[in-house]
VOVOMAR-592516 format. One record per residue (C-alpha): x, y, z; residue number from 1; residue in one letter. Coordinates in Angstrom, 1 decimal, decimal comma, always signed. Layout:
<atoms>
+--------+--------+--------+-----+-----+
!      u !      v !      w !   n ! res !
+--------+--------+--------+-----+-----+
!      X !      Y !      Z ! NUM !   a !
...
+--------+--------+--------+-----+-----+
</atoms>
This chain:
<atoms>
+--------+--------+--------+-----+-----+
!      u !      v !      w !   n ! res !
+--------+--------+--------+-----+-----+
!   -3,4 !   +0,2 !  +16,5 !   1 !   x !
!   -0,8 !   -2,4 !  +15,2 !   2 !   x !
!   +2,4 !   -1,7 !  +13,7 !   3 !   x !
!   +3,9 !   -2,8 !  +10,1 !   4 !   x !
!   +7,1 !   -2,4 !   +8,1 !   5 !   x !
!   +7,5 !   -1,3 !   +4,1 !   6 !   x !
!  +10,2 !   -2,6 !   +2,2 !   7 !   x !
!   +9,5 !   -1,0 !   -0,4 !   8 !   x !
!  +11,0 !   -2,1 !   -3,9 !   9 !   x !
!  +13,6 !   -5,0 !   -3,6 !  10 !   x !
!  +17,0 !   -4,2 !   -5,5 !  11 !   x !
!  +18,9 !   -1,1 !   -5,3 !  12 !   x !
!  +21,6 !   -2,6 !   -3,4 !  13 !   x !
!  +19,9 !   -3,0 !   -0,2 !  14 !   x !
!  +18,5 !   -6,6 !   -0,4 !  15 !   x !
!  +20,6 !   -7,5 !   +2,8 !  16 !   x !
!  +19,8 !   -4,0 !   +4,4 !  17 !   x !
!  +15,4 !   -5,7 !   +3,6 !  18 !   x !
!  +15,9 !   -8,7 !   +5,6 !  19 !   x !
!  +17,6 !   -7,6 !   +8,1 !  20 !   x !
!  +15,0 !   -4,9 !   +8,4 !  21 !   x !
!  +12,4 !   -7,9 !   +8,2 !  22 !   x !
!  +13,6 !   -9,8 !  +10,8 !  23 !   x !
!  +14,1 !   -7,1 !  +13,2 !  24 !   x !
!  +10,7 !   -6,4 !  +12,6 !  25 !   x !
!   +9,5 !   -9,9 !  +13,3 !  26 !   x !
!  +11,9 !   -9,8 !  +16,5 !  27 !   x !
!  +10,7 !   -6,5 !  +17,6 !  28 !   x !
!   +6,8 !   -7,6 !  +17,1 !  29 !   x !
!   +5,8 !   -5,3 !  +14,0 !  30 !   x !
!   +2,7 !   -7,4 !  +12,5 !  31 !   x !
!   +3,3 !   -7,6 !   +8,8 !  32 !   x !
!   +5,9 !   -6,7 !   +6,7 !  33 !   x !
!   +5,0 !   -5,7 !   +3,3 !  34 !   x !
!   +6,4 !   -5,5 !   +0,2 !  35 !   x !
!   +5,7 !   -3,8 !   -3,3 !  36 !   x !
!   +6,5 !   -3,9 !   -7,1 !  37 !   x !
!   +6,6 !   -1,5 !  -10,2 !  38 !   x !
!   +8,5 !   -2,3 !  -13,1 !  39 !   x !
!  +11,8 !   -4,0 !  -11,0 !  40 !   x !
!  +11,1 !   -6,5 !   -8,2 !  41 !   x !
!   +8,2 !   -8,1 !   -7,9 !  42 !   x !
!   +6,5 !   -8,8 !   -4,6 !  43 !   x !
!   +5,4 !  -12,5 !   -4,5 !  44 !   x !
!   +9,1 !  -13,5 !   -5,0 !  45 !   x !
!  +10,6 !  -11,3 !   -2,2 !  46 !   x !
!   +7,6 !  -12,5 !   +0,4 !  47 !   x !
!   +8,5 !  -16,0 !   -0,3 !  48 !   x !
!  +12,1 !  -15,1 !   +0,5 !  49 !   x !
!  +10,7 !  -12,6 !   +3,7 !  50 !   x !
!   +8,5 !  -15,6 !   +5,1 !  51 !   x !
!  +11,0 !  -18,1 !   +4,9 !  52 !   x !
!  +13,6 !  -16,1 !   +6,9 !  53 !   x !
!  +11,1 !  -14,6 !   +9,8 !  54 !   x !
!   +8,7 !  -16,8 !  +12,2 !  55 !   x !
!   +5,8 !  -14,9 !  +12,8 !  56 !   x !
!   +5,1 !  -11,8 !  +11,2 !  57 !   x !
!   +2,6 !  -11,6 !   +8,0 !  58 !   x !
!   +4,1 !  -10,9 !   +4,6 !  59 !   x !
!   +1,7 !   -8,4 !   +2,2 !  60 !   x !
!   +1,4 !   -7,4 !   -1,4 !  61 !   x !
!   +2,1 !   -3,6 !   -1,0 !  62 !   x !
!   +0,7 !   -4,3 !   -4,0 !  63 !   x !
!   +0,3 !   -7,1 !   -6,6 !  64 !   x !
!   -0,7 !   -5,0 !  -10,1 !  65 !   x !
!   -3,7 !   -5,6 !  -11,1 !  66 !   x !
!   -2,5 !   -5,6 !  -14,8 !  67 !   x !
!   +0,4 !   -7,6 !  -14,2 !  68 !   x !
!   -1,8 !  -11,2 !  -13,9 !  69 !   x !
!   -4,4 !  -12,6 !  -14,5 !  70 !   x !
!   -6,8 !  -13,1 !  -11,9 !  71 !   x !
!   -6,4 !  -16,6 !  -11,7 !  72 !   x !
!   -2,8 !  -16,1 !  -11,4 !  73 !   x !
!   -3,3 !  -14,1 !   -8,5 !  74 !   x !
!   -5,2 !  -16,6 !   -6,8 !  75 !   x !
!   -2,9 !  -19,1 !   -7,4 !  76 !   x !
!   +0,2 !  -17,0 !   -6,1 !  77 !   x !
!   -2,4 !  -15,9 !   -2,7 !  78 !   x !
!   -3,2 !  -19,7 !   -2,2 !  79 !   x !
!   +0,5 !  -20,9 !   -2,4 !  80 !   x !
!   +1,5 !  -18,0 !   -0,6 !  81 !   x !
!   -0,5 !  -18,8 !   +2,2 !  82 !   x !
!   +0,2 !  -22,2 !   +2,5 !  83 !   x !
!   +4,0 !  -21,8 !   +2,4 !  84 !   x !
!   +3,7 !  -19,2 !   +5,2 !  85 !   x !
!   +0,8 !  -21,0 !   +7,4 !  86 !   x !
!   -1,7 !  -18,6 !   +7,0 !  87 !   x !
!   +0,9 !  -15,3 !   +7,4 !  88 !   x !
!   +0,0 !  -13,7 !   +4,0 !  89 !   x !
!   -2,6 !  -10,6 !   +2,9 !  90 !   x !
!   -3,0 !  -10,0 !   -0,5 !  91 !   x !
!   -3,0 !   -6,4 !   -1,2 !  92 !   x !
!   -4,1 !   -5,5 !   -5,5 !  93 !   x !
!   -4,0 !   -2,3 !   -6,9 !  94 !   x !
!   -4,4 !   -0,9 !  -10,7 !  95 !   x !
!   -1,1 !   +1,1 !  -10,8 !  96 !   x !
!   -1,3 !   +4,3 !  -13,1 !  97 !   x !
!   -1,7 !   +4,4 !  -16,9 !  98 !   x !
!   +2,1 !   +4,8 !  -17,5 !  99 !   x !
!   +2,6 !   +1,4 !  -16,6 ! 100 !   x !
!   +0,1 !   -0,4 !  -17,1 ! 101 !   x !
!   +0,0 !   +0,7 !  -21,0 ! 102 !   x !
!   +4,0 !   +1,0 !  -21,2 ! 103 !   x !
!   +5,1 !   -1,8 !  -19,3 ! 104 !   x !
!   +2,4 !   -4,3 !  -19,3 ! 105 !   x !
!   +0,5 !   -3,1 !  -22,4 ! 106 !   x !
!   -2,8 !   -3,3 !  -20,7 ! 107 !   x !
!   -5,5 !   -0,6 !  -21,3 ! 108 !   x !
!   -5,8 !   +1,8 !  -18,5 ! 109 !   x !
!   -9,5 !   +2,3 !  -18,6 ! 110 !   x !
!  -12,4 !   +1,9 !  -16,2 ! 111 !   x !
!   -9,9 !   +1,0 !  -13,2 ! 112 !   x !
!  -12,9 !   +0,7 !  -10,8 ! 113 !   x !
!  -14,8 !   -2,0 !  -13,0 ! 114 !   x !
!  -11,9 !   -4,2 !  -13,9 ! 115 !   x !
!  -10,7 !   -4,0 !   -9,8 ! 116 !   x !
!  -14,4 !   -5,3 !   -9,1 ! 117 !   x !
!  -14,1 !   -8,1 !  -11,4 ! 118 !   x !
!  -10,3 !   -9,0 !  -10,5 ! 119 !   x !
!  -11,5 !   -8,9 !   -6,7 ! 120 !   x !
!  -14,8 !  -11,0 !   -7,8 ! 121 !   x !
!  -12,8 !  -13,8 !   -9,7 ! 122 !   x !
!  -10,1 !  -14,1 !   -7,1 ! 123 !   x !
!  -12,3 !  -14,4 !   -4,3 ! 124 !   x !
!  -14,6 !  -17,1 !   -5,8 ! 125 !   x !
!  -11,2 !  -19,1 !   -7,3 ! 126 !   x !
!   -9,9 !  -18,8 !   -4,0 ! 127 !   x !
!  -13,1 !  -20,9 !   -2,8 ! 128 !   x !
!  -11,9 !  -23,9 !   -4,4 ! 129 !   x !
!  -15,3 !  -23,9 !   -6,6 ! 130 !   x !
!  -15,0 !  -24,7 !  -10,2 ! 131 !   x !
!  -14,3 !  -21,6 !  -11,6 ! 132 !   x !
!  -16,7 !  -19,1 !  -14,2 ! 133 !   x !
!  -17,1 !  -15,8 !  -14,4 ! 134 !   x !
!  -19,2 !  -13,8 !  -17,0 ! 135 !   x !
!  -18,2 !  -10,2 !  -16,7 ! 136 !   x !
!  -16,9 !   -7,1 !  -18,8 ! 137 !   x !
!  -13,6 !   -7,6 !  -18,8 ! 138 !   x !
!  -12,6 !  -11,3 !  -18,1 ! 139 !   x !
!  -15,5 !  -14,3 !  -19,1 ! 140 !   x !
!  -14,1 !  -17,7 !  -17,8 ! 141 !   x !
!  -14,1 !  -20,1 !  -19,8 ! 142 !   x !
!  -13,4 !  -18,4 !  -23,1 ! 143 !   x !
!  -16,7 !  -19,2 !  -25,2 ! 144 !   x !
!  -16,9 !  -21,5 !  -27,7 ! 145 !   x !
!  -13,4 !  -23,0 !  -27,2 ! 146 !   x !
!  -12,0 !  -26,0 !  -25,8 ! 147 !   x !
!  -11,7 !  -24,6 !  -22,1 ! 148 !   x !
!  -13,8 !  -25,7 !  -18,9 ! 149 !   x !
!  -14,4 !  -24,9 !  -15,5 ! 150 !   x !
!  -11,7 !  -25,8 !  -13,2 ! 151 !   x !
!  -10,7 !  -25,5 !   -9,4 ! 152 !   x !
!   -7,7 !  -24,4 !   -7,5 ! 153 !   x !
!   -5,8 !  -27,8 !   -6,6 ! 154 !   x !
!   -3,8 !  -25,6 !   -3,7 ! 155 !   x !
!   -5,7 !  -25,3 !   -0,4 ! 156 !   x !
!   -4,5 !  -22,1 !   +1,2 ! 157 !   x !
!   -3,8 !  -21,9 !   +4,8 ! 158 !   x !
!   -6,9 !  -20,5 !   +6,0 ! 159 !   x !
!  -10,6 !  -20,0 !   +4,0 ! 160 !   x !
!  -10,6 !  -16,6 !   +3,9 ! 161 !   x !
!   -7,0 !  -14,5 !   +2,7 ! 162 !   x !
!   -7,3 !  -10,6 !   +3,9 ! 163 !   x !
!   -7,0 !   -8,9 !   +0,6 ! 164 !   x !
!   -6,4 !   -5,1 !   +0,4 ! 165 !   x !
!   -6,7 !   -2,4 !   -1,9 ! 166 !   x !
!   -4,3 !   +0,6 !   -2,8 ! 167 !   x !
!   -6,8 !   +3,6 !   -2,9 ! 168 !   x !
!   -6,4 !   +7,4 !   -3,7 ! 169 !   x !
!   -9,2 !   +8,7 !   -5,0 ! 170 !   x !
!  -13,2 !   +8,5 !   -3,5 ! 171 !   x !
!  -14,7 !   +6,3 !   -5,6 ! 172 !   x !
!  -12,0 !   +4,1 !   -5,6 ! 173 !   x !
!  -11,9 !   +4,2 !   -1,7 ! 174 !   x !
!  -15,7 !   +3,7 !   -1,7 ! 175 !   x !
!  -15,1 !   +0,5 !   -3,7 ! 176 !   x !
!  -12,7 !   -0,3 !   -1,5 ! 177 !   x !
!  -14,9 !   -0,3 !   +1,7 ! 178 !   x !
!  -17,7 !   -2,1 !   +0,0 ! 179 !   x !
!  -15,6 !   -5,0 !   -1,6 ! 180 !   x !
!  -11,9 !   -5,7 !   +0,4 ! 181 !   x !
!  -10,8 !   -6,1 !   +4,3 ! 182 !   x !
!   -8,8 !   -3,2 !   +4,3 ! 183 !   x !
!   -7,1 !   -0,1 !   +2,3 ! 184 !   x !
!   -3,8 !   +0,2 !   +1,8 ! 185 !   x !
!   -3,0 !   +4,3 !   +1,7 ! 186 !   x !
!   -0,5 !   +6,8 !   +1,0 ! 187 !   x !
!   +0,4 !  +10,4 !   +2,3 ! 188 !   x !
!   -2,0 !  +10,1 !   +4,6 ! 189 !   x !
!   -3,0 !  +12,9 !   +6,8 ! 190 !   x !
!   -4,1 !  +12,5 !  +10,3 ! 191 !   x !
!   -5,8 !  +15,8 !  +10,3 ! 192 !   x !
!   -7,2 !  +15,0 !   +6,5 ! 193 !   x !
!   -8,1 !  +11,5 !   +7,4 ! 194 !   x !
!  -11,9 !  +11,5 !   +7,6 ! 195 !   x !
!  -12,3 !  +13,7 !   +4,6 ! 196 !   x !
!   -9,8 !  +12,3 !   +2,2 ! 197 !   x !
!  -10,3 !   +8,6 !   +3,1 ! 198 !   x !
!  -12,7 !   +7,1 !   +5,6 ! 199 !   x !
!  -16,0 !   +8,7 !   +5,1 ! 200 !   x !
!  -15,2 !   +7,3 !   +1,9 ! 201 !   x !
!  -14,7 !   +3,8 !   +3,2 ! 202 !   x !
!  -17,6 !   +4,2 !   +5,4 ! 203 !   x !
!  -20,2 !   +4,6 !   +3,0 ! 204 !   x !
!  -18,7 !   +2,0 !   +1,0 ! 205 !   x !
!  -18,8 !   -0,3 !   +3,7 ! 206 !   x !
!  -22,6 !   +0,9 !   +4,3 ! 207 !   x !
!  -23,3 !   -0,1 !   +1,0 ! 208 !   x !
!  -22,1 !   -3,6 !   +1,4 ! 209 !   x !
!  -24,0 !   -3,5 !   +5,0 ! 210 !   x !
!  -21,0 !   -3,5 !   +6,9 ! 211 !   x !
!  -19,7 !   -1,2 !   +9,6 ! 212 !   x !
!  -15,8 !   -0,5 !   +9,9 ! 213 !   x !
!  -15,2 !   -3,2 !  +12,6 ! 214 !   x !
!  -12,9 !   -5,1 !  +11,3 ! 215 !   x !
!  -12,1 !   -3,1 !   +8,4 ! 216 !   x !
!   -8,1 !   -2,6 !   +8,5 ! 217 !   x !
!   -7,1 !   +1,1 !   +7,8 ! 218 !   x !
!   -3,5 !   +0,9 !   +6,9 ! 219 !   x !
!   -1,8 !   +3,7 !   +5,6 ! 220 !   x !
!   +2,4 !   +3,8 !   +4,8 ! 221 !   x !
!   +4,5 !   +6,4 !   +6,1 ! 222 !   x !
!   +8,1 !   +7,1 !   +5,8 ! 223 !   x !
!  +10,1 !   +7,5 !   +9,9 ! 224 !   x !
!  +12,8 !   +9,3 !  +10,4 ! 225 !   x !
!  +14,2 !   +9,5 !  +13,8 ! 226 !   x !
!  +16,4 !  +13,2 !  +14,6 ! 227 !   x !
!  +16,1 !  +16,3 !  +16,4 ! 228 !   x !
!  +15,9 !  +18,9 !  +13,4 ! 229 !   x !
!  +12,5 !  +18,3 !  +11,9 ! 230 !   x !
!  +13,3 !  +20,6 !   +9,1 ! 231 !   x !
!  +16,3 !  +18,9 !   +7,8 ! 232 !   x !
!  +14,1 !  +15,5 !   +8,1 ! 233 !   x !
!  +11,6 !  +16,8 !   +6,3 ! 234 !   x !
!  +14,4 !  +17,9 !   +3,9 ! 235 !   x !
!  +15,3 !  +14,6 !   +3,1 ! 236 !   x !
!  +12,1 !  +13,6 !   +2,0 ! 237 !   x !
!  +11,3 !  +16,8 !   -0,5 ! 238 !   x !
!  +12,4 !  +14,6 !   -3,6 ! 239 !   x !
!  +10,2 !  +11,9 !   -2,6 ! 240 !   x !
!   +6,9 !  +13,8 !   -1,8 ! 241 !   x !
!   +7,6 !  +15,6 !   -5,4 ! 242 !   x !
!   +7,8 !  +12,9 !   -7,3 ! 243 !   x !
!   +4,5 !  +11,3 !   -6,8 ! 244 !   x !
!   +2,8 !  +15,0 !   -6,4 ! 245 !   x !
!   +4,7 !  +16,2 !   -9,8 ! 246 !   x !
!   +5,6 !  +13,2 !  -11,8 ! 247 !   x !
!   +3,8 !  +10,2 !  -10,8 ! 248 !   x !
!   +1,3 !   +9,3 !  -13,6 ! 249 !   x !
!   +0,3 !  +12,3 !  -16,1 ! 250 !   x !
!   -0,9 !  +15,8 !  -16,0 ! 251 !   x !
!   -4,6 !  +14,4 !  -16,3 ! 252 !   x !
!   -3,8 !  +11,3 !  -14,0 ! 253 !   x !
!   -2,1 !  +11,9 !  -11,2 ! 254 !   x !
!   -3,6 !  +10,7 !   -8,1 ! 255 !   x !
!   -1,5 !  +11,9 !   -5,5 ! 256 !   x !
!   -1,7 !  +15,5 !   -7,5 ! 257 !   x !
!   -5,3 !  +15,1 !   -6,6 ! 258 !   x !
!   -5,0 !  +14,0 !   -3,1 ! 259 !   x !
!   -2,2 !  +16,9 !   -2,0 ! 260 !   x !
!   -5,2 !  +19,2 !   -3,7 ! 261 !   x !
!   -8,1 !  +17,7 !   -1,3 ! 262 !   x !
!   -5,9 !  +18,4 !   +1,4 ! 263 !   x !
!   -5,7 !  +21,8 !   +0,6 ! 264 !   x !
!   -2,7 !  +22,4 !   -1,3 ! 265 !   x !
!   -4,4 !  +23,1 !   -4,7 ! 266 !   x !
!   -1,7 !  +26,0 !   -6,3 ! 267 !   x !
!   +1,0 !  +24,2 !   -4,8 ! 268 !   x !
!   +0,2 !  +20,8 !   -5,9 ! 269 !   x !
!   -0,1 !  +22,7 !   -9,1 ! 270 !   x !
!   +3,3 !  +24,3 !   -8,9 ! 271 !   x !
!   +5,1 !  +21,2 !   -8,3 ! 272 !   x !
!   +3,7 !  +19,5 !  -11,0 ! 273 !   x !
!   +4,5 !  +22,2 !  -13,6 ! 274 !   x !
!   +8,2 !  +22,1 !  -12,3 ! 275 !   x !
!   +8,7 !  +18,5 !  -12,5 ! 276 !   x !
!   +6,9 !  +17,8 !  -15,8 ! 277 !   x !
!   +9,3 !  +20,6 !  -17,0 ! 278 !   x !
!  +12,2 !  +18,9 !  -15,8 ! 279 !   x !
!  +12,8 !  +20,8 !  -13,2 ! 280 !   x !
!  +12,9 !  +18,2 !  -10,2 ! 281 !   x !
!  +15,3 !  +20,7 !   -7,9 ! 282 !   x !
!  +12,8 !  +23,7 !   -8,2 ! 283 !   x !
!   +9,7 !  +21,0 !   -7,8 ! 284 !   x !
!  +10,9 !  +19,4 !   -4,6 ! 285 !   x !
!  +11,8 !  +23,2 !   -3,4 ! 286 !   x !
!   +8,2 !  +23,9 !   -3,7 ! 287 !   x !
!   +7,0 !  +21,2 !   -1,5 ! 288 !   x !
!   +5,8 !  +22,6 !   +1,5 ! 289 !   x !
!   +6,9 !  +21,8 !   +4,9 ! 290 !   x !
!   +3,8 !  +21,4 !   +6,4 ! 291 !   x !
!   +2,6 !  +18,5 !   +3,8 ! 292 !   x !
!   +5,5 !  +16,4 !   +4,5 ! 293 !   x !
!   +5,1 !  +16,9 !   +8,2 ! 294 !   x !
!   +1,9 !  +16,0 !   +7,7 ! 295 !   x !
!   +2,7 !  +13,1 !   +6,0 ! 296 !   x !
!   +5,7 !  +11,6 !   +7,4 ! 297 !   x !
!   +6,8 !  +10,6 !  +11,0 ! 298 !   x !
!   +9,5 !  +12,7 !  +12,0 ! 299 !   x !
!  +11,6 !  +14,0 !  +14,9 ! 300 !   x !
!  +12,2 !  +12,1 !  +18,1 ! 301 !   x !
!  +10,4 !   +9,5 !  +19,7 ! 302 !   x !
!   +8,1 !  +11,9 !  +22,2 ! 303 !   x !
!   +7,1 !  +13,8 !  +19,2 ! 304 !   x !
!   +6,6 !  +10,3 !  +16,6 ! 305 !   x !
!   +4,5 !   +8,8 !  +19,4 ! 306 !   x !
!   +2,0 !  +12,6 !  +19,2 ! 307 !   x !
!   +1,8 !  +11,6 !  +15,7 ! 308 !   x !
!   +0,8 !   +8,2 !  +16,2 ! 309 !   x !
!   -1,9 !   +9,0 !  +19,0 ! 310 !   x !
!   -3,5 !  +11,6 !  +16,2 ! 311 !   x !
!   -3,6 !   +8,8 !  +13,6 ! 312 !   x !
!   -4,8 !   +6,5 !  +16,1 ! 313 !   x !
!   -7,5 !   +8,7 !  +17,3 ! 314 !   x !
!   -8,3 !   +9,6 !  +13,4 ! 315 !   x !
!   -9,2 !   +5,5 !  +12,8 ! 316 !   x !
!   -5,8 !   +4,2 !  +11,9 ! 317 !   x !
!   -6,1 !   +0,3 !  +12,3 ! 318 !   x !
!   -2,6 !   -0,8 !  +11,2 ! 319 !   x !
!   +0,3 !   +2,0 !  +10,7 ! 320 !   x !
!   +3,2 !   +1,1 !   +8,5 ! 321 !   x !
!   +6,2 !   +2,5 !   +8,8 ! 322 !   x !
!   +8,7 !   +3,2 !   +6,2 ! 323 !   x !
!  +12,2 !   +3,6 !   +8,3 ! 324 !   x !
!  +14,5 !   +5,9 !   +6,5 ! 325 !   x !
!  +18,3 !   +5,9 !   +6,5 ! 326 !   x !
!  +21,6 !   +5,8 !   +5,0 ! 327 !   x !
!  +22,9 !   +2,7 !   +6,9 ! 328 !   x !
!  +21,4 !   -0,4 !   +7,6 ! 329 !   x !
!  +22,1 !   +1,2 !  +11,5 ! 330 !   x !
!  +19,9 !   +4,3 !  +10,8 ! 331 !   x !
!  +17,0 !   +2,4 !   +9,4 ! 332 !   x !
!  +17,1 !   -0,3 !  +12,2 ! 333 !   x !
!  +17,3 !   +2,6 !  +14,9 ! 334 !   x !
!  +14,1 !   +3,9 !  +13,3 ! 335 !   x !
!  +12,5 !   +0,9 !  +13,4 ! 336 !   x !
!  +13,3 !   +0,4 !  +17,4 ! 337 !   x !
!  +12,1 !   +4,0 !  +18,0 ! 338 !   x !
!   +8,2 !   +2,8 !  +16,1 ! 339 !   x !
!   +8,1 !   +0,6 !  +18,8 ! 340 !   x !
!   +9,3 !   +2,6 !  +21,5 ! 341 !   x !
!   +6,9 !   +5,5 !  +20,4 ! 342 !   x !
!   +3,9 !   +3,4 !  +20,5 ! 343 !   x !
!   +4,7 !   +1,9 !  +23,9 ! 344 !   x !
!   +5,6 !   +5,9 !  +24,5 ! 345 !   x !
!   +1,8 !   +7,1 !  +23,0 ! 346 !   x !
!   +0,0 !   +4,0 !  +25,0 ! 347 !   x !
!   -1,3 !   +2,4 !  +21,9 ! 348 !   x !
!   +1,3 !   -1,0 !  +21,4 ! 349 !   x !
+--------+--------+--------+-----+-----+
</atoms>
């Protein structure tokens, strides 16, 4: 199992606190170092900025929204990536959630799995260097009847063939995922959910394509913090487990509402959400219970981190990236240190 780093959103003060973060990582041997965008920073940008300050590590989109560019766009920004970094970047797409996709980009959220097949479908074969066409649903290349032509990428990316990810919650979305990318990019993943929730998902997705999972990259995110009282850790992350759980997308929509509910938290999932749609963050990160954000979050000290990481290890975790937590620049490079020394601790580096 390999190790990776989250950034996160760039801005919020702590764009120094991200590099330095990066570079550790690169010094310390993490093997990519990803970044991710909403409505604020976007990720090409701050890779760019990562890869040009680092030496080794791979830079990913933790992820490039779908309804953010064009396909096209996106293979333009994967091919230049690539080349500026000498074959360090992985291109991880993902639809976002209706919110903002309809308020921020004024896209249609509808049929997410179709338009991800397409988007994956055109960026792949513009990424061949081929003259481009594509007759599809959602995007036909060239427009009919107009003035445009097929054309090919003029950049030639590092290497042929650019790992791309997917961000996928629910199991037709995971199954898609299997069948079509190099790897899944998850969150509030479960070691003891694991199978159920995501990769017998990705498994028959990648038996559909004819594929095992050999070589398929399992990569969820999860948040460290590095202390001896793993309820006051845990603590610290109530406001961030009930956000996505409660207010993350809508009522109807919200797949992380869904997920806490497959792993067996149906009335509290339910609970939170009421609370937080209400307004009441305070009383919907109190109901957050302990055991889902142990079970989703790497807390406590090293010994008991690196008994987390054998479990996700042994559940079919390919790449695990960490999210270090911390006040200071100090506390979040400690908890990077203590991702290494737990996996050197668990046997797995």
């Amino acid at each position: 199992m390999r190790l990776g780093i989250n950034l996160g959103y760039w801005g919020a003060g702590m764009d120094g606190d991200n590099l330095a973060v990066a570079q550790e990582a690169d010094r310390l041997g993490y093997d990519v170092c990803w970044a991710a965008e909403a409505y604020g920073s976007d990720a090409p940008t701050v890779l760019a900025w990562v890869a040009a300050k680092t030496e080794r590590i791979d830079v990913g989109s933790a992820i490039m929204q779908i309804p953010a560019r064009q396909p096209a766009m996106t293979a333009m920004t994967a091919a230049t990536l690539d080349s500026l970094t000498g074959g360090r970047f992985r291109l991880g797409l993902g639809v976002s959630g209706p919110q903002v996709s309809e308020g921020w980009y004024g896209v249609k959220f509808d049929k997410p799995l179709a338009r991800t097949r397409e988007y994956v479908e055109i960026v792949r074969k513009a990424m061949t260097r081929e003259r481009l066409s594509y007759d599809g649903e959602h995007w036909t290349l060239p427009l009919p009847g107009g003035p445009g032509k097929p054309i090919k990428l003029t950049v030639h990316p590092q290497r042929e063939h650019i790992p791309l990810y997917i961000a996928a919650i629910g199991p037709k979305n995971l199954e898609q995922t299997g069948e079509i990318a190099d790897g899944a990019l998850l969150i509030f993943p479960s070691a003891e959910h694991l199978e159920e929730t995501a990769l017998r998902h990705l498994r028959a997705g990648r038996e559909k394509a004819g594929l095992t999972m050999d070589g398929f990259d399992v990569c969820p995110t999860l948040p460290l913090a590095l202390g001896d009282d793993v309820t006051a850790l845990a603590d610290v992350f109530r406001p961030y487990t009930a956000l996505y759980v409660g207010g993350m997308g809508s009522r109807k929509q919200n797949f992380y509402n869904q997920l806490a509910q497959r792993m067996g938290y149906e009335k509290e999932a339910a609970e939170i959400q009421d609370k937080y749609l209400a307004g009441d963050k305070t009383g919907a990160a109190a109901a957050v219970p302990h055991s889902l954000i142990d079970q989703t979050t790497l807390l406590g000290s090293v010994e008991r981190i690196a008994e987390r990481m054998t479990a996700y290890a042994e559940a079919g975790v390919t790449t695990l990236t960490l999210a270090p937590a911390g006040f200071t620049l100090d506390e979040r490079l400690a908890a990077l240190r203590a991702g290494v020394e737990a996996m050197e601790h668990a046997g797995l580096a």
